[in-house]
Each structure stands twice: as C-alpha cells, then as structure tokens.
C-alpha positions as CSV (number, residue, x, y, z in Angstrom):
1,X,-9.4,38.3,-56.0
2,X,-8.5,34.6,-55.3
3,X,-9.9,34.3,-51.5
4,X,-8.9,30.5,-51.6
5,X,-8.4,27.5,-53.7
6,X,-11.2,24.9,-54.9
7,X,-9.0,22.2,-53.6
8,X,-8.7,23.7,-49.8
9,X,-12.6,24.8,-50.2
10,X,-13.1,21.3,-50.4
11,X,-10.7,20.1,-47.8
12,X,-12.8,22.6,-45.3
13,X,-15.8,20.7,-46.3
14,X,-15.0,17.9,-45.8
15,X,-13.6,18.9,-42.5
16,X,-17.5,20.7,-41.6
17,X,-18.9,17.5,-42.2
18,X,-17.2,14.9,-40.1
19,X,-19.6,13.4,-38.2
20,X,-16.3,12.4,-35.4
21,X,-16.1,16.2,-35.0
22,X,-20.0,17.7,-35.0
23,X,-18.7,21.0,-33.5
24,X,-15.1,21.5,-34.9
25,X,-14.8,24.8,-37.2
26,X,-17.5,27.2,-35.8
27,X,-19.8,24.8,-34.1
28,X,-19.3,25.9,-30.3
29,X,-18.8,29.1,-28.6
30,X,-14.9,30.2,-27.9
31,X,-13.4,33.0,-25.3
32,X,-13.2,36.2,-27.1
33,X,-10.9,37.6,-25.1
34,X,-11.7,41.6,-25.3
35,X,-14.2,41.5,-27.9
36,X,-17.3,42.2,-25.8
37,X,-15.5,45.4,-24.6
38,X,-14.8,46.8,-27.7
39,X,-18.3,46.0,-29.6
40,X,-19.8,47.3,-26.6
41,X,-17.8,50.8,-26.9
42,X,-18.3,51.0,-30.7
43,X,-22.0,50.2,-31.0
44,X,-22.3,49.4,-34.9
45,X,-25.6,48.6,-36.3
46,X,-24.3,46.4,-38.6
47,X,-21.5,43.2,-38.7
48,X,-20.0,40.3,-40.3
49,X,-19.0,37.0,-38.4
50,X,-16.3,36.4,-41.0
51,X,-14.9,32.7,-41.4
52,X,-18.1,31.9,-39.0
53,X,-18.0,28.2,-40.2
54,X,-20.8,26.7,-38.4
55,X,-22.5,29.7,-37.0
56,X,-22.3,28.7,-33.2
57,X,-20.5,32.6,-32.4
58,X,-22.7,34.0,-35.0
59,X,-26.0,33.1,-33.1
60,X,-24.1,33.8,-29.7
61,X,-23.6,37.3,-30.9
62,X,-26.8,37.6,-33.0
63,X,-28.7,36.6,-29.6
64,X,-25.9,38.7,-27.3
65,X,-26.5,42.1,-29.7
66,X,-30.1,42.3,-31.1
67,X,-29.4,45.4,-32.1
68,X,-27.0,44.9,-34.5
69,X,-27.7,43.2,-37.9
70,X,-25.6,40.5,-38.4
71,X,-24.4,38.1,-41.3
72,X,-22.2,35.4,-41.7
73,X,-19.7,34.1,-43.7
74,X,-17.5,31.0,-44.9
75,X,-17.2,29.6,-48.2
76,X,-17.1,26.1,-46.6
77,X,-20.6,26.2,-45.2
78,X,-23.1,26.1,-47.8
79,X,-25.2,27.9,-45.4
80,X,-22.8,30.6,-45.5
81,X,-21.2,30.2,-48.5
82,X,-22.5,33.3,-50.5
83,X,-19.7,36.6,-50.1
84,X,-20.9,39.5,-49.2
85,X,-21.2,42.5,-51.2
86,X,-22.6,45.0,-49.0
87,X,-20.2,47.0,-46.3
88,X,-20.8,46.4,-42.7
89,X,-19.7,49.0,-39.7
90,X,-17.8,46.2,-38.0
91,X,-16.0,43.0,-39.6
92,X,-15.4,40.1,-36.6
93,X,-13.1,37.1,-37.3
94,X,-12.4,35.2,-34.8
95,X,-10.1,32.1,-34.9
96,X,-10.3,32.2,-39.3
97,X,-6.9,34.1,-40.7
98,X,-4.1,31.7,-39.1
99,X,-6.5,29.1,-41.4
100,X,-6.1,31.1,-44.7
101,X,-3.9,29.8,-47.9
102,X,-0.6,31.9,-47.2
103,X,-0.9,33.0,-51.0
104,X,-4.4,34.2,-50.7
105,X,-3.9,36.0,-47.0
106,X,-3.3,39.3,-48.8
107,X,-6.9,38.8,-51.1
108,X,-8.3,38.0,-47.8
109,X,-6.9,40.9,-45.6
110,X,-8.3,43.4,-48.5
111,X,-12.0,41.8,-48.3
112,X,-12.3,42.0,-45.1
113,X,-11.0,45.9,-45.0
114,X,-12.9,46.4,-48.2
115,X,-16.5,45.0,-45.9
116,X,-15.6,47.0,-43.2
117,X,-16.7,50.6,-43.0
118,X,-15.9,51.9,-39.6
119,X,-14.3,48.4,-37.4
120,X,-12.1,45.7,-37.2
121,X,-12.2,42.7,-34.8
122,X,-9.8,40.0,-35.2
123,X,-8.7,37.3,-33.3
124,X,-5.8,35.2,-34.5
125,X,-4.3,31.9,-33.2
126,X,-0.6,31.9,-33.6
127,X,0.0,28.1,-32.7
128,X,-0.5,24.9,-34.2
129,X,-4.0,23.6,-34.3
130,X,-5.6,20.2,-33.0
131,X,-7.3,19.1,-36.2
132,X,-5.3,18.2,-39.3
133,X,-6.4,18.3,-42.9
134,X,-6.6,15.7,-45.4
135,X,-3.0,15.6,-46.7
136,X,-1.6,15.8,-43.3
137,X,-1.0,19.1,-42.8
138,X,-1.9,21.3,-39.8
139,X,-5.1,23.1,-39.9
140,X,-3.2,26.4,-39.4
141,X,-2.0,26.9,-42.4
142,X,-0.4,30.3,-41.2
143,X,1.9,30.2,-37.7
144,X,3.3,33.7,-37.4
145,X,3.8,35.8,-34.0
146,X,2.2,39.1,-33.2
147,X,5.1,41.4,-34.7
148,X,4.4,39.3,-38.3
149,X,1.0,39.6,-37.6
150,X,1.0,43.4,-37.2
151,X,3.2,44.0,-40.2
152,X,0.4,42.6,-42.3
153,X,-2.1,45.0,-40.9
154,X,0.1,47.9,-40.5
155,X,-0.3,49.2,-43.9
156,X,-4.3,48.9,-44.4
157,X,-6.6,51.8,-43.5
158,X,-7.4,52.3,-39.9
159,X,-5.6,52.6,-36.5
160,X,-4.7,49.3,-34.2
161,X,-6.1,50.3,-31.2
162,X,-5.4,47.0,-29.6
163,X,-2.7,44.3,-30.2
164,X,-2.1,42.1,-27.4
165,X,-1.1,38.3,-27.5
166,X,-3.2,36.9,-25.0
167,X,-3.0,33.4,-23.6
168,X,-2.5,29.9,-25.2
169,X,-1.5,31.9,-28.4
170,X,-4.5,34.2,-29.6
171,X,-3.7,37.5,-31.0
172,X,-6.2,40.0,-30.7
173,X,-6.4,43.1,-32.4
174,X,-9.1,46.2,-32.8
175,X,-9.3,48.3,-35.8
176,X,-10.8,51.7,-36.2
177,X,-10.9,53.4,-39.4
C-alpha cells in the first residue's frame, strides 16, 4: 500500500527542516473549526493526529483531552515517522489530505479507515497553499471542492455526519462508523 513516494518523503523533509519556516507543517496551533464539538460528543479513549508534522495540534489536544490516548503520525517527521499498526476509536487529520500524492490519496484514504475503529475527523483545505515545494509546485498537491471531496469518502464505511465548507477553503467532515 504505497502511502507516498521516497522522492516527496523527502521533499516534506526538507520542507520540516527549514530553518526560514520553524513552525510551517504542524509547528503551531490552527482553527479547527467544529472539531472540539464533535470529539467532545464522541468521547473516544483513543486517537491518531494523522499527518501531525510537527506535533504542535498533537500536544494541544494531548494537553486539551487527558483522557484520551493519543499518537501521532507523519512519515516526514522522524519523530513520527513510525505507522501505526494498532486501531484507534478516532482518526483526526487536519490540514494533511489536500497534501497527499494524487496517486497515493486512495492508499491513504484506506489507512486512515483501516486505523479508525469507531471516528473520523478530517479537515481539508481546498485552496492553494502559501509554501511551495522544491520543484515549484504548490504544497497542495490536491485542489478539489467539497462535492469531489465527498465522492472520495462516500464509498468507505461510516456515515458523514458533517460536511460543510467553512471559511477561507477548509472542508470539514465527521465520520461515524
């Protein structure tokens, strides 16, 4: 299950580790739109920050819900670099998917439904980014709207019990399976 390519891997890295952008990729805290609302209502015990590049959200959330065990993920960040193999209630990605290889976005959809045993956050941006990669292209890889979007989830397990496209281009959705 190709997740992504050596060569983008590496691209993201090298991204991480510019020292002109310290926080870029997961290194502050972002509006999460209707997140708390939902996490609050389901409660799970135990979650993935998925795509958490630097770990700034993670430790927000880690510090926001004690009471849920959470991990965190991204091949990038060495710190994070190890996939998990374990299911989680809830599966949070916020800001990650719109930076996904197009070819691999279907690999990457099935992990994340595959880690998820009960929830689904995701939060997708749906126009161009600020930072560039190496080659020149734009750091979202994927620019789709909400109907594209929801065509790609439609077909997984679960129910979207929220799809809104909120302001300055993030798509939020809620899962339950």
């Amino acid at each position: 299950m190709p997740l992504y390519s050596l060569q983008y891997i590496n691209d993201l890295k090298y991204l991480h580790q510019r020292s002109d952008r310290p926080r870029g990729f997961g290194g502050k805290v972002k509006k999460m739109g209707p997140f708390y609302t939902f996490f609050e209502k389901w409660q799970p015990t135990s979650a993935i920050d998925y795509g958490c590049g630097k770990g700034a959200i993670l430790n927000h959330l880690q510090e926001k819900y004690p009471d849920c065990q959470w991990k965190g993920y991204d091949p990038a960040v060495e710190e994070y670099s190890t996939s998990p193999h374990l299911p989680v209630e809830c599966v949070f990605s916020n800001d990650v998917l719109e930076h996904i290889e197009p070819e691999c976005l279907s690999d990457v959809l099935d992990h994340i439904w595959q880690l998820s045993t009960k929830y689904i956050w995701l939060c997708i941006d749906t126009l161009p980014a600020r930072k560039v990669l190496m080659d020149g292209r734009n750091a979202h890889l994927i620019l789709e709207g909400k109907d594209w979007w929801s065509e790609q989830i439609q077909h997984r397990d679960g129910n979207t019990v929220y799809c809104e496209l909120g302001k300055k281009g993030k798509l939020y959705v809620a899962i339950e399976k």
